[in-house]
N, C-alpha and C positions, 0 to 999 in steps of 0.2 A: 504493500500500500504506500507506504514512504518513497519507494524507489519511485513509483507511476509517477506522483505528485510531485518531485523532483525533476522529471523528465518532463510531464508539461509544465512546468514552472521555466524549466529550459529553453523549452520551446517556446514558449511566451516570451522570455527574455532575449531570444534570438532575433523574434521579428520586429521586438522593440526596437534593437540596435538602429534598424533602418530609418524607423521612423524618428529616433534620435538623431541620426546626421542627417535628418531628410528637414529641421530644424526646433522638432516638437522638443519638449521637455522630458526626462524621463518619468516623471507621475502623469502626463497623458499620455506619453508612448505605451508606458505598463496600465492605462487606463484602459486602453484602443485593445493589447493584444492577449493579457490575463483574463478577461471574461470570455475570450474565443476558443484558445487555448483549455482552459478550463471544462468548459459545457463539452469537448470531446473526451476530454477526460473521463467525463461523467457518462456519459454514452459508450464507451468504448466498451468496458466488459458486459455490456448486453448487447451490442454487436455481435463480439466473441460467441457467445452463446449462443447468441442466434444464428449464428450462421455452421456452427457445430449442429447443432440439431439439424439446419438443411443439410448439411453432409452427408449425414446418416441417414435420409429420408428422403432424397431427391437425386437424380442423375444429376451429372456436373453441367450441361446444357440447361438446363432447369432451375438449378441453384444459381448457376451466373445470370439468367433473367429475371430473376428474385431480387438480385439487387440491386437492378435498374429502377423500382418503384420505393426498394429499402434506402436508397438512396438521396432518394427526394422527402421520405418520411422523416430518417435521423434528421436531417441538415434541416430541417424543418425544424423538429426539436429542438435542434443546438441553438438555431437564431433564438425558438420562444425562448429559451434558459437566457442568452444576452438580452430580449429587449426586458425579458422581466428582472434581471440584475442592473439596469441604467437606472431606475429612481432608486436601486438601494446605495449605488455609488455616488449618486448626487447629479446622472446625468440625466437632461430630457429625451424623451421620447421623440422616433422622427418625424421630422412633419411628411414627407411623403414616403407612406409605406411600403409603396408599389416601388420604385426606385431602389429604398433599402433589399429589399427580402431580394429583385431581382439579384442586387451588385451584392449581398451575401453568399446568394446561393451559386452564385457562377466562382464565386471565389472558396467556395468552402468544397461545393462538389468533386474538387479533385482529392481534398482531404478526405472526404469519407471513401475514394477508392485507393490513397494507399491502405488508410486502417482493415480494410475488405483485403487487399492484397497479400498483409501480414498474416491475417486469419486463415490467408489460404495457405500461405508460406509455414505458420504452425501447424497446421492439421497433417499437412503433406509430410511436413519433418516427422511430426508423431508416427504416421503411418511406415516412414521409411524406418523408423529406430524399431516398430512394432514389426514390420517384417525382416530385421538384422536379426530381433531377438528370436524371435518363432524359429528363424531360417537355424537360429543359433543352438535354441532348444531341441528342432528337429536332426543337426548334426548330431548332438549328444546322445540325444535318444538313439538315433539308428547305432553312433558308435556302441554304447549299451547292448544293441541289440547283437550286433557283430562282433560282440565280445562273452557274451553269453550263446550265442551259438557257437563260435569256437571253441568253448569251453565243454560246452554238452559233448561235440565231436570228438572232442580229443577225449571226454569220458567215458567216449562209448568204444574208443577206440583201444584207451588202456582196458577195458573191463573184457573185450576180446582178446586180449592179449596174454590177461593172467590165468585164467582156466587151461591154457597150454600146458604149463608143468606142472600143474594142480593132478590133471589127469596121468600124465607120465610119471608121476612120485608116487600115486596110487597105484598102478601096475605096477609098479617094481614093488611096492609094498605088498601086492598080493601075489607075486609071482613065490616070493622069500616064506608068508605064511605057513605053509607047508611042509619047505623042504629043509627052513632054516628062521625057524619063531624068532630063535634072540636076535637075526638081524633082523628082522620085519621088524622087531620091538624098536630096535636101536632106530632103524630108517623111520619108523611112527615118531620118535623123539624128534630127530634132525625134521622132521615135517612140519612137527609143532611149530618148532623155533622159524621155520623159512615163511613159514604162514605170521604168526606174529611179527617176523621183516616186515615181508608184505604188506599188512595192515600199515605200519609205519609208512612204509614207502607209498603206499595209494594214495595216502592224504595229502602229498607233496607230488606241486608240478615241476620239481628240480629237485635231486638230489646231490652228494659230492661225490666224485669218480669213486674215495675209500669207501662209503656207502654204498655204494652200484657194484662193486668189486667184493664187498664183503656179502651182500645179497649173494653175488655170480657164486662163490663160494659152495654158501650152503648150497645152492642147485646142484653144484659141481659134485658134491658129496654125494648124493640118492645118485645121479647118473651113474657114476662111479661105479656104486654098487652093481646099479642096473648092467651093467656091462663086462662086471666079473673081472676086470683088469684089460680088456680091448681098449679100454678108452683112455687116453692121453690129454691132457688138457695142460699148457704152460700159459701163464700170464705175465707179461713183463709190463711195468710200470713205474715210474720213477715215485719216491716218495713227495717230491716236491708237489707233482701232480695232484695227489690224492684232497685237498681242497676246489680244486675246480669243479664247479656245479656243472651237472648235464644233466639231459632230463632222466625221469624215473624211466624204471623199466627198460635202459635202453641196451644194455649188452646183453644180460640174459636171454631173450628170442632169436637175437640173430644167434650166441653159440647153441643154445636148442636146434635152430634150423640148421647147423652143420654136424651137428652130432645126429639130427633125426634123417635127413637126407642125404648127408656129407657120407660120414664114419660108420654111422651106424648101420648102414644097408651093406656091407661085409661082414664077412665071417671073424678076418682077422681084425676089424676095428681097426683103428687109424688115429690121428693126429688133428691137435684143434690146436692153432696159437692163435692168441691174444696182445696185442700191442697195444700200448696208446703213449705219444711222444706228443709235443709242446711243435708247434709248427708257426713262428712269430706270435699273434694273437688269438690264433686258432688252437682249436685240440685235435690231435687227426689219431682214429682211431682206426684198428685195424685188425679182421679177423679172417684166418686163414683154413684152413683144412687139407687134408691131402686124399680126399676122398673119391669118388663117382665123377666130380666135374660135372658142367653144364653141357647141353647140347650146342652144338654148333649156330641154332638160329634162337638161341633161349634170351627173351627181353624182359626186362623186370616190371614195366608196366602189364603187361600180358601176361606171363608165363609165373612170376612169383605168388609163393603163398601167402595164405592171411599174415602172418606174421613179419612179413619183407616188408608187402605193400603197408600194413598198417606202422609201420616204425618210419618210412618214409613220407607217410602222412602225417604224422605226427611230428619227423624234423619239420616239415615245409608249416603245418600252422603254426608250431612253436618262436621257429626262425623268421617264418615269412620268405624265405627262400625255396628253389626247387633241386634239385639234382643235388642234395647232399650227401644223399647216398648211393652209394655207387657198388656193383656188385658184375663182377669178370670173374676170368679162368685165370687161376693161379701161373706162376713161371716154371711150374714142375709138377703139374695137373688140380685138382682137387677147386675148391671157389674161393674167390680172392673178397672179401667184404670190406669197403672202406667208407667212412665217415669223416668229412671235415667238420666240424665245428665252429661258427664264427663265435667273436668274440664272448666269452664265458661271462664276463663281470657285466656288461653290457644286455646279454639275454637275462641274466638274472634278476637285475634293477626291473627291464621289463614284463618278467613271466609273475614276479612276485605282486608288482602295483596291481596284475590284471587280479591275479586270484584272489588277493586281499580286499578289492572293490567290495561292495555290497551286492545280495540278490547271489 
């Protein structure tokens, strides 16, 4: 309220200046331009309003001819507010009316269309800020939405993943009943413990290579058995490594897939190596086998199993990258499985803000 009335007070003192060098005094200059000044004053926020409600109520062709007749109404007004303020200020009334109202209204009419002009210039501003914000709210939302469906996918995609050794720990478990109780008991134990992992590791969308390495572990134990001494497994890993976050779940399936398709489909059993070395700010991870080998025309979008395809799914929404994982014939037969890893500390800042989100 103070600022408007400062602002016509401005403005009245403005066009006084003129009529001060034009040779008037300034108590009739501010006589002439304070009651003009003022009476729009007074009108202005019922302008406003009024012409917000044709907005909301009227096409813009429509509203703009509204205030060709709104036009001649206010300033009509404005004059009655000046000639009813001349006896309070001490001045007479004009002798001809017809003169006055015309040489007001020619002089005022362009005033009442800037005041029209601003009200379209606010409405129009509001409307732009109202659809940055909506435009802004509906980014949010759909990212939301695209963040929670990534999320479900990549749930549905670990929860395929884990029933894999689930069921292969149970057949060796019941293969052993029979013919050898205290190790079925012992493999029941180590099952317990690799299930209790599990649970741990489900709950997390990243774990640390020592974590992933000490799960691979326990698996490695029940195989073990399962295979009666055919089975070779080495893991080579630097200790410095062992803090680097990757995701859960992600070495266990692929040595499964070269132990269940590699090693395992021989008599004599065979050879599974494990690698993972530091490759500048990547992790490059690496699993070999010396088993059966791939066919000649075998592609991994096509030809791999649930367990390939799903851990390459899972790099690409985790990463946001494609082709991380990569999967050839070894240099002395058997399948070549590799993994780069971009930067560790960087995916983890990201995997974490997403999961932490709310919903």
């Amino acid at each position: 309220m103070l600022g408007a009335f400062v602002m016509w007070t401005a403005l009245a003192v403005f066009f006084a200046t003129q009529l001060y060098f034009a040779g008037l005094t300034w108590k009739v200059a501010l006589a002439w331009t304070l009651p003009r000044w003022y009476a729009w004053g007074l009108v202005t926020p019922l302008i406003f309003r009024l012409d917000r409600r044709l907005a909301g109520a009227s096409p813009l062709s429509v509203r703009v001819a509204l205030h060709v007749p709104l036009a001649l109404i206010w300033t009509g007004i404005t004059v009655a507010l000046r000639l009813a303020a001349r006896p309070l200020r001490g001045g007479a009334l004009p002798e001809d009316f017809h003169v006055y109202l015309l040489d007001r209204f020619y002089s005022d009419l362009p005033i009442y269309a800037v005041i029209a002009g601003i009200s379209f210039a606010r409405l129009y501003a509001e409307q732009v800020r109202r659809g940055i914000r909506e435009a802004h709210e509906r980014a949010l939302w759909t990212a939301d939405l695209e963040r929670r469906l990534a999320e479900a996918r990549l749930q549905t995609l670990r929860a395929q993943l884990q029933p894999h050794f689930l069921f292969n720990a149970l057949n060796t478990i019941s293969a052993f009943t029979e013919s050898n109780p205290q190790m079925a008991r012992r493999l029941m134990a180590q099952l317990g413990d690799l299930l209790r992992a599990s649970l741990r590791h489900t709950s997390q969308a990243l774990v640390t290579l020592g974590e992933e390495l000490t799960f691979l572990d326990d698996f490695l134990a029940i195989e073990a058995a399962r295979f009666e001494g055919r089975l070779h497994v080495s893991v080579h890993a630097d200790d410095e490594l062992l803090p680097w976050t990757i995701p859960a779940f992600l070495l266990q399936p692929i040595v499964e897939n070269a132990i269940r398709h590699g090693v395992g489909t021989r008599l004599s059993g065979g050879n599974v190596d494990v690698s993972v070395s530091a490759a500048g700010r990547a992790l490059h991870i690496r699993v070999r086998d010396d088993g059966v080998g791939l066919p000649c025309d075998w592609n991994l979008d096509r030809d791999a199993g649930v367990g390939l395809r799903n851990v390459a799914a899972r790099l690409e929404h985790l990463y946001g990258v494609s082709g991380l994982l990569k999967v050839g014939t070894g240099a002395t037969g058997g399948v070549d499985v590799q993994i780069e890893l971009p930067d560790s500390e960087a995916m983890r800042r990201r995997e974490v803000a997403a999961w932490s989100a709310p919903g």
